[in-house]
Residue frames relative to the residue before (quaternion, step in Angstrom):
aa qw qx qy qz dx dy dz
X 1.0000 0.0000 0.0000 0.0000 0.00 0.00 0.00
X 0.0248 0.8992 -0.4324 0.0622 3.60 -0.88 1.02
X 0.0831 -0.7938 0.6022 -0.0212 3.84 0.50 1.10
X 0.5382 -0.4934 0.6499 0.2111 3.31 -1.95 0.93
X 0.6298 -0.5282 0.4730 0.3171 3.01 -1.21 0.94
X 0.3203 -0.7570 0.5427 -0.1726 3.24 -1.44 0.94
X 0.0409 -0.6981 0.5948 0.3965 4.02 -0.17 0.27
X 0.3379 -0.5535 0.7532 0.1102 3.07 -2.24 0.58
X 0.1481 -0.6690 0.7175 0.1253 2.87 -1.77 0.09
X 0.3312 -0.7423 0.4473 0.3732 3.89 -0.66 1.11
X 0.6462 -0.4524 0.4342 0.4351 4.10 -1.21 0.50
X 0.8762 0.1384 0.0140 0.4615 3.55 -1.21 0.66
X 0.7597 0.4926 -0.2985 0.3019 3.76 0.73 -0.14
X 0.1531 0.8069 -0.5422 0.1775 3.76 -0.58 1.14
X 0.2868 -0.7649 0.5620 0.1299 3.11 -0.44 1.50
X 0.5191 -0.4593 0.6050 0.3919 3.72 -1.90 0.21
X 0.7260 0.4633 -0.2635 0.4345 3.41 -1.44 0.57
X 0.6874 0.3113 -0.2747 0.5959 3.88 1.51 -0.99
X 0.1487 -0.6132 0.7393 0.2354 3.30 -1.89 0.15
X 0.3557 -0.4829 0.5955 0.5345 4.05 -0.84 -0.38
X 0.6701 0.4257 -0.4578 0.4002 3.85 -0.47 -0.73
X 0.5748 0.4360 -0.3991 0.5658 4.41 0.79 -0.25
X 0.6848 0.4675 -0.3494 0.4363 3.45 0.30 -1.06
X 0.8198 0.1638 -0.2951 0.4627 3.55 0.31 -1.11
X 0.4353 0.5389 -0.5504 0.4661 4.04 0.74 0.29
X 0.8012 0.3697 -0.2590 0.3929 3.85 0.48 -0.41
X 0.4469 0.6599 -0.3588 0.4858 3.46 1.94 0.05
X 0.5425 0.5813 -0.3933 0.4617 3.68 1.48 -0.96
X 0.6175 0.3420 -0.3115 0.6362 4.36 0.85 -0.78
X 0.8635 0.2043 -0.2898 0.3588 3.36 -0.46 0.17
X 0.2754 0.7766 -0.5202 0.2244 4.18 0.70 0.81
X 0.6265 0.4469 -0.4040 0.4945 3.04 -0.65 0.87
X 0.6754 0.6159 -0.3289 0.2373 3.71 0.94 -1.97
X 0.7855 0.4358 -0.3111 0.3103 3.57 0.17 -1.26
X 0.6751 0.5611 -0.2976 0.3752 3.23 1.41 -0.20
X 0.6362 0.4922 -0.3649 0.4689 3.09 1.52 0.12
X 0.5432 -0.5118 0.3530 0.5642 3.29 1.57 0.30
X 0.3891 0.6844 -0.5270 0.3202 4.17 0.81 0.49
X 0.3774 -0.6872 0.5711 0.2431 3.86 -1.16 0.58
X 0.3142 -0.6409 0.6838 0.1513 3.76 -0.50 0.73
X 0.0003 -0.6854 0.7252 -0.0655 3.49 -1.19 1.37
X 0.0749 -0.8171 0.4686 0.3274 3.43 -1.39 0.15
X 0.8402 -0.0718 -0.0862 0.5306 3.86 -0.75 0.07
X 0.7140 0.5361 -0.2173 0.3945 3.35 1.14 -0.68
X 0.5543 -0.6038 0.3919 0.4178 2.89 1.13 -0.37
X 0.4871 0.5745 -0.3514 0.5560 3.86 1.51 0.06
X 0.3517 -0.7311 0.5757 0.1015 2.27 -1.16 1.82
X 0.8962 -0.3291 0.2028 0.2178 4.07 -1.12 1.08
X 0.0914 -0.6908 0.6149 0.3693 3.66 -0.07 -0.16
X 0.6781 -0.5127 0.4503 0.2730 3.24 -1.95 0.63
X 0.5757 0.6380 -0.3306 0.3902 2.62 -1.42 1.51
X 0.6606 0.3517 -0.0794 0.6584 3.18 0.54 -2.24
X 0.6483 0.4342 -0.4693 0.4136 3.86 -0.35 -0.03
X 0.7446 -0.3675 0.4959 0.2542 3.55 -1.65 -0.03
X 0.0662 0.7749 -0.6157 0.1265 3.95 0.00 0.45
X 0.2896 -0.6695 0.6810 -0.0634 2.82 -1.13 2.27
X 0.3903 -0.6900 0.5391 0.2845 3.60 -1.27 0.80
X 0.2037 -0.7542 0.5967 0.1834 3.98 -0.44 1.35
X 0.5776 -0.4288 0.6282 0.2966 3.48 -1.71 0.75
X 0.8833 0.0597 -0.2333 0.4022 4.01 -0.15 -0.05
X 0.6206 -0.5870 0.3694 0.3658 3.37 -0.93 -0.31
X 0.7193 0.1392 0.0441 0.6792 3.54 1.65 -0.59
X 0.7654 -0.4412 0.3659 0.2925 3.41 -1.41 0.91
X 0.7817 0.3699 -0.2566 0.4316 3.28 0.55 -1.28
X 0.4957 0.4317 -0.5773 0.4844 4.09 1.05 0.07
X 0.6199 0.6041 -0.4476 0.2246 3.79 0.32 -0.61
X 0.5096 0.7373 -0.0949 0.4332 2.80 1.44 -1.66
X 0.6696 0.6313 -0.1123 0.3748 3.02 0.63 -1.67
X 0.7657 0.4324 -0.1590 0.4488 3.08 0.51 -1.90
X 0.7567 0.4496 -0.2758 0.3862 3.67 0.91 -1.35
X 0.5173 0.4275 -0.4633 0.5787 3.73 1.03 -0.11
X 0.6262 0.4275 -0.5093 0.4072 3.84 -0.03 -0.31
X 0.7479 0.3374 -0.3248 0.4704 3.61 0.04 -0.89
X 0.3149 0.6218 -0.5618 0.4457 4.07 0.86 -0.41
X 0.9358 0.2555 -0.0588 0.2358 2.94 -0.06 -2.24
X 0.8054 0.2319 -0.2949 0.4588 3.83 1.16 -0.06
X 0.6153 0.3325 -0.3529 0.6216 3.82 1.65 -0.31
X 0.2546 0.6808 -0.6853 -0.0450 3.78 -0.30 0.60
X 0.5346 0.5802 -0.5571 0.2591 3.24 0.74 0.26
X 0.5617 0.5162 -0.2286 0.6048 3.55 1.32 -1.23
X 0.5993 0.5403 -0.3997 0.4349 3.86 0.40 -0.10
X 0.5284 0.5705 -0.1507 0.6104 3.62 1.13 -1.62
X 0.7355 0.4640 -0.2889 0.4003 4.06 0.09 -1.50
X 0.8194 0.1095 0.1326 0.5468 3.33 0.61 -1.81
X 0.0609 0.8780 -0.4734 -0.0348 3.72 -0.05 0.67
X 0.5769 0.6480 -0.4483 0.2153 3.46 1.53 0.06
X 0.2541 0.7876 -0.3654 0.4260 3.17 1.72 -0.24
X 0.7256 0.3497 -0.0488 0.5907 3.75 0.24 -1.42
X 0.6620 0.3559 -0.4711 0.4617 3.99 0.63 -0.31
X 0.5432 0.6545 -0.3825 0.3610 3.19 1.20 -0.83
X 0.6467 0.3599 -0.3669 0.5636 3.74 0.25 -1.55
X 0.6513 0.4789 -0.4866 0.3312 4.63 -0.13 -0.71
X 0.6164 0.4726 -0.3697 0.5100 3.79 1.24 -0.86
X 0.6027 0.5446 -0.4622 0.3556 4.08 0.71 -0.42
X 0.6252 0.5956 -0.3268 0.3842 3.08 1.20 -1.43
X 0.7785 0.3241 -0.3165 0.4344 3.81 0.45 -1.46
X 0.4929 0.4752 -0.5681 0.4566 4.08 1.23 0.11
X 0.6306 0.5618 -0.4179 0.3349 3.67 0.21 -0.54
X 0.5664 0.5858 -0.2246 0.5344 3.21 1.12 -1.15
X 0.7472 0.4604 -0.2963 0.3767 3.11 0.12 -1.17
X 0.4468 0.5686 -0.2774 0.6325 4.02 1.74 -1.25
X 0.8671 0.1725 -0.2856 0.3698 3.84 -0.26 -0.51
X 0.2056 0.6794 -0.4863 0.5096 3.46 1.58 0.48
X 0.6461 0.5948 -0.2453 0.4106 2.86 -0.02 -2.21
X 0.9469 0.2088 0.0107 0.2444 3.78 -0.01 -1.68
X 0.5035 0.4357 -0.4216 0.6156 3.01 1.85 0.81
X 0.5607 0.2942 -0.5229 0.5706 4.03 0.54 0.40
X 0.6716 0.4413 -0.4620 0.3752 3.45 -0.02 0.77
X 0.4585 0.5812 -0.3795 0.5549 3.27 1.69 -0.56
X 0.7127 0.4726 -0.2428 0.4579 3.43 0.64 -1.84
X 0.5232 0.5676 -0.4153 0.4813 3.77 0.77 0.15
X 0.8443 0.2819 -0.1270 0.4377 3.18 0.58 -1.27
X 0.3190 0.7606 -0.3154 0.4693 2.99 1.59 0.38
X 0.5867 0.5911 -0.0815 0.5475 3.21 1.19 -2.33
X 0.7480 0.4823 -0.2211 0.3988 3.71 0.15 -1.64
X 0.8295 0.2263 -0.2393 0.4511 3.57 0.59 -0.99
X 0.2804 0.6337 -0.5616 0.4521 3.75 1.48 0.30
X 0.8382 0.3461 -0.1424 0.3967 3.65 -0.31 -1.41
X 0.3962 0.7143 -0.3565 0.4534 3.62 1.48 0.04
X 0.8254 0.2927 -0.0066 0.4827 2.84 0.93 -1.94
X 0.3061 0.6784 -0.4035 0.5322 3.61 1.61 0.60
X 0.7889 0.3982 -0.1594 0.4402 3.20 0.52 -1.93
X 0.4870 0.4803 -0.4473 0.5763 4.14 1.45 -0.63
X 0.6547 0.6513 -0.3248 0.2039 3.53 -0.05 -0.66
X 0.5537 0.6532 -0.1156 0.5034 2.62 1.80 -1.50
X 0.6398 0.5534 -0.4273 0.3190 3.77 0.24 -1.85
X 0.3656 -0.6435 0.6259 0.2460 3.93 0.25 -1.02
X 0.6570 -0.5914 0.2626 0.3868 3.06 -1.43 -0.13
X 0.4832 -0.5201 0.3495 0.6114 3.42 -1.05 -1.35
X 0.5230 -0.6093 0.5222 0.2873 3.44 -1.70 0.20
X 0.3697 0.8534 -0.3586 0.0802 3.44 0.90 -0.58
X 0.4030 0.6373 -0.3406 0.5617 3.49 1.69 -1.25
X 0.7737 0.4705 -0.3066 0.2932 3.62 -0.06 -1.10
X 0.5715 0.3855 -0.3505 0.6340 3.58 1.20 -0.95
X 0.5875 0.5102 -0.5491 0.3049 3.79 -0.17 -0.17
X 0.6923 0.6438 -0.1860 0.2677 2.98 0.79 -1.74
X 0.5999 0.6617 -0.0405 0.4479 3.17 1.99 -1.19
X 0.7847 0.3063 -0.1926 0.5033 3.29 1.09 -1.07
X 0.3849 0.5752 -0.6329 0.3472 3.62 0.49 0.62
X 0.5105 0.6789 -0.1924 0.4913 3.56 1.09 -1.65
X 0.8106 0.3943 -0.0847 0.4246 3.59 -0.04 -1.29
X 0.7734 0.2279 -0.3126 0.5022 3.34 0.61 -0.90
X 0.5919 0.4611 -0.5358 0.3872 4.11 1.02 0.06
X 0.5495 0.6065 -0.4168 0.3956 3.92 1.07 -0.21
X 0.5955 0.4421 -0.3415 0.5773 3.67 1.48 -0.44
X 0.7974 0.4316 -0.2499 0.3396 3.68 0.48 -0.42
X 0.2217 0.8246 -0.3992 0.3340 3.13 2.43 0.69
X 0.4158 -0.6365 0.5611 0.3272 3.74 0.97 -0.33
X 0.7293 0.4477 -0.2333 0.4618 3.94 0.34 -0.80
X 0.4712 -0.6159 0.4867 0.4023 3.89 -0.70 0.97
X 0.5438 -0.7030 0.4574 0.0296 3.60 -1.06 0.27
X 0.2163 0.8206 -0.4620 0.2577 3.58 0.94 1.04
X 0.8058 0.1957 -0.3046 0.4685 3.61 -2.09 0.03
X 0.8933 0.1052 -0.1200 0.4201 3.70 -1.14 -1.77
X 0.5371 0.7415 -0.3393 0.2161 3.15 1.23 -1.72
X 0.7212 0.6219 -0.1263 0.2777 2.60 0.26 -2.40
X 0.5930 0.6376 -0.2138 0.4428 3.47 1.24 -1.83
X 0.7282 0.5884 -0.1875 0.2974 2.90 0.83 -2.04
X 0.5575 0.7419 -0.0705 0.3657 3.41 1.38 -1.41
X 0.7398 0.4638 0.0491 0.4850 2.55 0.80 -2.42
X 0.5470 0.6682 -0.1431 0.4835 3.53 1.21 -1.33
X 0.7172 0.2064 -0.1161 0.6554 4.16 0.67 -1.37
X 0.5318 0.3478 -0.6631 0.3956 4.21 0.26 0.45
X 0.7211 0.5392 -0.3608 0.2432 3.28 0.47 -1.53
X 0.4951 0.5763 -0.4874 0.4304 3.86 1.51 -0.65
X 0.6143 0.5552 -0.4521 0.3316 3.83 0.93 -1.33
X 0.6071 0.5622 -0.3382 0.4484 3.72 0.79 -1.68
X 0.7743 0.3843 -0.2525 0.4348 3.83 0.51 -0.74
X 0.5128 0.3966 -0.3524 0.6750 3.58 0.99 0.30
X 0.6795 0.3947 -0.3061 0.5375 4.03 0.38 -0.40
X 0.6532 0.4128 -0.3797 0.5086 3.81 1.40 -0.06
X 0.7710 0.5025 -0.2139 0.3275 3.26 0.68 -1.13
X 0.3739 0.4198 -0.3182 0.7634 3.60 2.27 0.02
X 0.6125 0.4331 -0.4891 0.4451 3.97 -0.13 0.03
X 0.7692 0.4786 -0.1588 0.3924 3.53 0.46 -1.47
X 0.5939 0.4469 -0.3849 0.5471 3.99 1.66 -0.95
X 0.6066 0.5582 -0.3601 0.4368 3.70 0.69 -0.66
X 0.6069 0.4749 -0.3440 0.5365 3.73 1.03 -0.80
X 0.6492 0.5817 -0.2184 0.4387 3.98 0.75 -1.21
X 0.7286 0.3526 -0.1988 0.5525 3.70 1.05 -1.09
X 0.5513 0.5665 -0.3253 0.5190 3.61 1.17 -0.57
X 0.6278 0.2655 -0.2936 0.6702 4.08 0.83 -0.90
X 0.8050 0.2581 -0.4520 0.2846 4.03 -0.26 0.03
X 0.3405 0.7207 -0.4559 0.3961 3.32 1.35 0.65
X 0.7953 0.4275 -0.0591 0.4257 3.10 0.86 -1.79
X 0.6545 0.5148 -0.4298 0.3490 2.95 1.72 0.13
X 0.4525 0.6437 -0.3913 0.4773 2.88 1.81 -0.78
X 0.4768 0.7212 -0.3838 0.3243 3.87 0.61 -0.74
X 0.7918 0.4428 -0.0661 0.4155 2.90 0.65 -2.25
X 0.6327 0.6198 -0.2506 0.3908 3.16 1.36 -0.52
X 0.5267 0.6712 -0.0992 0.5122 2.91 1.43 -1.21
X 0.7289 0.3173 -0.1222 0.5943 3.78 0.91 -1.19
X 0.7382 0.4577 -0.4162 0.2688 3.09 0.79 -0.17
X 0.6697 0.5987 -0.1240 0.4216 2.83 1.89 -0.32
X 0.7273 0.2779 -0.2245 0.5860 3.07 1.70 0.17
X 0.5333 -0.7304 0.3820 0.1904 3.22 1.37 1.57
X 0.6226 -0.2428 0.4729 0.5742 3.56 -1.12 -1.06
X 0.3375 0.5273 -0.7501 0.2129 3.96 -0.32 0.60
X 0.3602 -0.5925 0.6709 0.2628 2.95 -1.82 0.07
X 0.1335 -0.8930 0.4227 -0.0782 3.23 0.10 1.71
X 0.0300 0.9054 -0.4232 -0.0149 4.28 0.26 0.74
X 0.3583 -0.7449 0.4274 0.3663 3.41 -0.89 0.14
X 0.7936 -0.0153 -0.1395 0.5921 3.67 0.74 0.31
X 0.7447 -0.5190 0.3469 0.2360 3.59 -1.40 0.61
X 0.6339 0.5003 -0.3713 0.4582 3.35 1.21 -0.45
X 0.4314 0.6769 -0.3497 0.4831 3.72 1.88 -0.43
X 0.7863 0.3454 -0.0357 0.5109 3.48 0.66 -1.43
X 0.2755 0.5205 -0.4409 0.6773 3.85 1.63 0.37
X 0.7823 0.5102 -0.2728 0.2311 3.23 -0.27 -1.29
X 0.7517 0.4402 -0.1643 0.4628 3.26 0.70 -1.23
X 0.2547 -0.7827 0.5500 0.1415 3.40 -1.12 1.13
X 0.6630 0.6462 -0.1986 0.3216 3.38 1.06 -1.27
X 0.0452 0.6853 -0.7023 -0.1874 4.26 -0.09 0.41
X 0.7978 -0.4249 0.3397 0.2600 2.50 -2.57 0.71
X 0.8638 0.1686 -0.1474 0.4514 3.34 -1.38 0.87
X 0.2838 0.6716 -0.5708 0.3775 3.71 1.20 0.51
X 0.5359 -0.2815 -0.7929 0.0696 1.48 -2.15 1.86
X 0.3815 0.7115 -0.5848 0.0789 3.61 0.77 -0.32
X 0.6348 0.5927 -0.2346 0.4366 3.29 1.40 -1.96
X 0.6306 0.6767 -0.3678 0.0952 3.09 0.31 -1.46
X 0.8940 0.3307 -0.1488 0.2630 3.42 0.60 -0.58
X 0.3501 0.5070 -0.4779 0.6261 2.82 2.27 1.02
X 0.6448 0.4908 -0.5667 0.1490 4.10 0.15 -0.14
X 0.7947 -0.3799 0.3815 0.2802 3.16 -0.98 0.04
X 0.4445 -0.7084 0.4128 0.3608 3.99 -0.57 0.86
X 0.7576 -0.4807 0.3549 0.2628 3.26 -0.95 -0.09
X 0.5836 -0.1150 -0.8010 -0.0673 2.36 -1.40 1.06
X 0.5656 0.6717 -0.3838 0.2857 3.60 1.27 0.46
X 0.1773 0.7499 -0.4075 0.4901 3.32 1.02 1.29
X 0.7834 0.2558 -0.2287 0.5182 2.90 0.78 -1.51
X 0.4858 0.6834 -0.3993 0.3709 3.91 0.96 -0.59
X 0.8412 0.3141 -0.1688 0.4065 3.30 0.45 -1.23
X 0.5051 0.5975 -0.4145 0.4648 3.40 1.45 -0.44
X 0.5914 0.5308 -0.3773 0.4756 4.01 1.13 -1.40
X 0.5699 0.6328 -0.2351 0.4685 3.70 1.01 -1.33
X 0.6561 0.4271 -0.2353 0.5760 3.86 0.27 -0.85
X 0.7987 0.3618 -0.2056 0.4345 3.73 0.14 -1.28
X 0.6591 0.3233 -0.3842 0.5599 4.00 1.08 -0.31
X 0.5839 -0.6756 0.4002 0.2058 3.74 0.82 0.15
X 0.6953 0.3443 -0.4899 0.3975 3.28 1.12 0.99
X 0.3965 0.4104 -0.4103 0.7114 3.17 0.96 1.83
X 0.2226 0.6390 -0.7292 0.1021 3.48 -1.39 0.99
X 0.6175 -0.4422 0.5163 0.3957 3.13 -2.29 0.38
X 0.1152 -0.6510 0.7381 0.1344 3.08 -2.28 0.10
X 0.0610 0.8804 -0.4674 -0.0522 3.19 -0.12 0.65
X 0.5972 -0.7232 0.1971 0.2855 3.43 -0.82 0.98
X 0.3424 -0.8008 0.4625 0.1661 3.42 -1.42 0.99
X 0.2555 -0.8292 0.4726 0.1546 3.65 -0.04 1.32
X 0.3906 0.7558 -0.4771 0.2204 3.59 0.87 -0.38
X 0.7520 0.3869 -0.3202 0.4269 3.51 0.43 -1.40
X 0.7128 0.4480 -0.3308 0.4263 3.92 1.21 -0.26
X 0.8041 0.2715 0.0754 0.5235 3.42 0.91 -0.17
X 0.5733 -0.7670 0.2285 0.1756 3.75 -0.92 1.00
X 0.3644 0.7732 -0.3541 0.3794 2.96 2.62 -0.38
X 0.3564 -0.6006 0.5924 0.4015 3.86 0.97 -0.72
X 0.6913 -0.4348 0.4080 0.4082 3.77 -1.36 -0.30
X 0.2081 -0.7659 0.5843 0.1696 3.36 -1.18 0.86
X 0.0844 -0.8145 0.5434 0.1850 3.61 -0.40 0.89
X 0.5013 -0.3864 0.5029 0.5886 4.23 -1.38 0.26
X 0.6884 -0.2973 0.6131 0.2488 2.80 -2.78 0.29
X 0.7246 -0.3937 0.4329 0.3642 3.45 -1.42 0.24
X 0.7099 0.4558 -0.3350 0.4197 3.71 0.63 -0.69
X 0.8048 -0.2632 0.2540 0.4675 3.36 1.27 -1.10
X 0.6878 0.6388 -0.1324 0.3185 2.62 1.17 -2.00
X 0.5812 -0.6016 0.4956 0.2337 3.23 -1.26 1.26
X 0.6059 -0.4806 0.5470 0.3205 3.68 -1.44 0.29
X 0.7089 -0.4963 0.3878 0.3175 3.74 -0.78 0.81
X 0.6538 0.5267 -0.1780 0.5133 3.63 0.97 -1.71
X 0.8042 0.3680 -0.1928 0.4251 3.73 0.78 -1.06
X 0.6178 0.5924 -0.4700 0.2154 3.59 1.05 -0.08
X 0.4588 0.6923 -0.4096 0.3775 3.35 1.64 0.01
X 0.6490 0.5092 -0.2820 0.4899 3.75 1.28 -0.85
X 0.3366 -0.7457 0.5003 0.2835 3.57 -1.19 0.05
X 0.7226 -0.3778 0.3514 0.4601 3.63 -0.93 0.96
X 0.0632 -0.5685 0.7631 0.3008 2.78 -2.41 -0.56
X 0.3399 -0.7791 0.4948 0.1807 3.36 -1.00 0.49
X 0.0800 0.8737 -0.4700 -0.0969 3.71 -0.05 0.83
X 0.3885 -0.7821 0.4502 0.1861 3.43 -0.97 1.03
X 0.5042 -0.7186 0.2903 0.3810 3.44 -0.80 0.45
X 0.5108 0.6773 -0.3082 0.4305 3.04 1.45 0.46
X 0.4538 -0.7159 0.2215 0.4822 3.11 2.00 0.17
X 0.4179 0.6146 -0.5460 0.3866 3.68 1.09 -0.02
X 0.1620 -0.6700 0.7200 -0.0806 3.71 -1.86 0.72
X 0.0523 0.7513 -0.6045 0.2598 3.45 -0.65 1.64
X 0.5068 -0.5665 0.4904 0.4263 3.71 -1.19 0.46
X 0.5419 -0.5893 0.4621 0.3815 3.22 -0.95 0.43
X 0.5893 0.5446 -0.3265 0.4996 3.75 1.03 -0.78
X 0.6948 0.5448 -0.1890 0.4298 3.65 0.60 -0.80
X 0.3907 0.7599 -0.3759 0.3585 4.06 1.49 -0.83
X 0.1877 0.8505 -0.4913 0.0089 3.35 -0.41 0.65
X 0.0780 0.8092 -0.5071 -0.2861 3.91 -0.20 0.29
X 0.2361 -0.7556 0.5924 0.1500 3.23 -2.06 0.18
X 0.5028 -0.7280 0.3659 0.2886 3.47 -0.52 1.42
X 0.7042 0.5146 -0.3085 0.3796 3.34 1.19 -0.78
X 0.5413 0.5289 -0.3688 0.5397 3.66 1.30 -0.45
X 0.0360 -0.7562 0.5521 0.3494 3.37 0.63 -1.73
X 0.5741 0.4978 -0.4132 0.5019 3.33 0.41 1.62
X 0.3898 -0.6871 0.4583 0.4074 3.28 -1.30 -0.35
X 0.0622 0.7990 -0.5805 -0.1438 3.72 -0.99 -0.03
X 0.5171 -0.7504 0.2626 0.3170 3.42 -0.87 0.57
X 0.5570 -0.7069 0.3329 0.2814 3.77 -0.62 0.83
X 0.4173 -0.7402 0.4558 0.2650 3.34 -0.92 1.63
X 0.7794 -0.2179 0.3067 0.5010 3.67 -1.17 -1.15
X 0.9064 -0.0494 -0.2011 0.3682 3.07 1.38 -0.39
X 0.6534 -0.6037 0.1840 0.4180 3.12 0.95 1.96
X 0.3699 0.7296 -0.5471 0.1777 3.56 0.93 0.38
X 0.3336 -0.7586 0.4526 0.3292 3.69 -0.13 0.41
X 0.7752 -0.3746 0.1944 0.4701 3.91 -1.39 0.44
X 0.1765 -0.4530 0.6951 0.5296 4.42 -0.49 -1.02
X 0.4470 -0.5950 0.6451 0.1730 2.79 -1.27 1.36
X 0.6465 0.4612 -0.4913 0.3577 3.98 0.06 -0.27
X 0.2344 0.5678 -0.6743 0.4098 3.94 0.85 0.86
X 0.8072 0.3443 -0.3071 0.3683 3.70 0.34 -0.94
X 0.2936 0.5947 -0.5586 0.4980 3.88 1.16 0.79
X 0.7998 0.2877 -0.2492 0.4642 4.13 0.13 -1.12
X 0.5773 0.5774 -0.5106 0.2694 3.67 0.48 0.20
X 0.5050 -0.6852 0.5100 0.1240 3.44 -1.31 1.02
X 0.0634 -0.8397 0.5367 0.0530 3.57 -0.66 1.15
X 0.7579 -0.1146 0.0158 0.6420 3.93 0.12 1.39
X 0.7713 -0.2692 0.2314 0.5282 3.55 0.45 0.89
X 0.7308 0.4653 -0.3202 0.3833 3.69 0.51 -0.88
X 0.1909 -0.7452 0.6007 0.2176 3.64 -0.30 1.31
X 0.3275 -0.6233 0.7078 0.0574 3.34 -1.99 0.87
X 0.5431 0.5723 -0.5682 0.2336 3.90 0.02 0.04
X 0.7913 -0.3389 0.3226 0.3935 3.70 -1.97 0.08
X 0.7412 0.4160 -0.1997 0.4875 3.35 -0.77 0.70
X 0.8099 0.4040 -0.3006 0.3006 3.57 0.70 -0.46
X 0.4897 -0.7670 0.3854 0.1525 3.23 -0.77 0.98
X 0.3812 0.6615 -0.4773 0.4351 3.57 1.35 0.56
């Protein structure tokens, strides 16, 4: 299955600083780019949030199957390499679109990076507590009440003078607790804002666990059969794998339809099928997701579902040290 690129929009994600109506007014100068694997920047030099660009479907899931594939044929079809090379330009244009996707998702890191730097500036700031001090006070205070004699002129002041210090220590712990309570929630907001609609966990047996993908049944009947169903669903739920769902705005006057808080696609879009992007920057129909034990990965299924030759992963270089047939390392 194969669909022309398309603009998306990731689920649940909106940066400060974007609007959709900028994004797609600034898609009209740049048509054509993201499909050649180009990064879309705007005036600032920032490079887009994911999504608002063009999104080419990539034959692997990560750089290094591309990679992979084009040193293999280099090294055993160079005739068919030499004959037909768009094949091989093709898998170099996935790589710089991928690139361009994890662009995309490290100036957002480097945002949230920024956001919880100056968080922890502002925690720094609050100080400590005072409390020791009101303690220190009420030994003093409560034997001046237990003077037996009513309490007037200095006394009285005096008295009156070391509660009110207590009430001001009992504000000034009221007010850090207010201060750490709002930089919590920013750190929160920050936090969510950065992990969009993934399905973010804290350990694999969390994301084992779960059976259910986002926006099921809506989804359900665009994933993939079995047994890669279950791969990409485990993939989706530990969060290196999310939805894209599609942005109609730039085609049409409805503007951009985004899913419901839970997931769920817009009515208009449940006829269309997803995209799945990996955090490796690869982008595939969700219907199309395929894994192979012998690669160990997923890539997306041609015309005929044949899966990569897994010996791409014989020519791949680990830290400089090349691994391919023939070498004597």
């Amino acid at each position: 299955m194969t669909l022309p690129p398309i603009a998306l929009t990731a689920q649940g994600i909106h940066r400060k600083g974007y609007s959709m109506e900028t994004a797609r007014a600034a898609s009209a100068g740049n048509a054509g780019n993201a499909a050649n694997g180009a990064v879309r920047t705007d005036d600032t030099g920032a490079v887009e949030p994911p999504g608002l660009a063009d999104v080419r479907s990539t034959r692997f899931r990560d750089v290094c199957g591309s990679i992979d594939e084009l040193k293999r044929v280099l090294h055993e079809e160079p005739e068919t390499a030499a004959a037909t090379p768009q094949p091989l330009e093709s898998l170099i244009d996935d790589a710089v679109f991928m690139l361009g996707r994890m662009e995309q998702r490290l100036q957002e890191y480097e945002r949230f990076r920024q956001e919880v730097s100056g968080i922890a500036d502002a925690l720094e700031q609050i100080g400590g507590s005072l409390r020791q001090e009101a303690v220190a006070m009420a030994p003093s205070l409560k034997a001046q009440l237990r003077s037996g004699q009513p309490l007037a002129g200095t006394e009285r002041d005096t008295v009156v003078a070391r509660a009110e210090a207590i009430r001001d220590v009992a504000q000034d712990t009221e007010n850090k607790l207010n201060h750490y309570k709002e930089l919590a929630l920013a750190l929160a907001r920050t936090y969510r804002d950065v992990k969009g609609n993934r399905r973010w966990v804290l350990d694999e047996e969390e994301a084992a666990a779960a059976e259910a993908l986002p926006g099921e049944p809506e989804w359900a009947r665009w994933l993939p059969p079995s047994p890669h169903r279950e791969r990409i669903i485990r993939w989706i739920q530990s969060g290196r794998a999310h939805l894209l769902v599609r942005d109609r705005g730039a085609a049409d006057s409805g503007g951009p339809r985004d899913s419901d808080a839970a997931g769920n696609p817009s009515a208009e879009d449940r006829d269309q099928p997803p995209y799945v992007q990996f955090q490796d920057g690869g982008v595939m129909p969700l219907p199309d997701v395929r894994w192979s034990e012998e690669i160990r990965s997923f890539y997306a299924a041609g015309a005929a579902d044949a899966p990569p030759n897994p010996r791409g992963r014989l020519y791949r270089d680990y830290a400089g040290r090349r691994v391919h047939p023939g070498s004597r390392q």
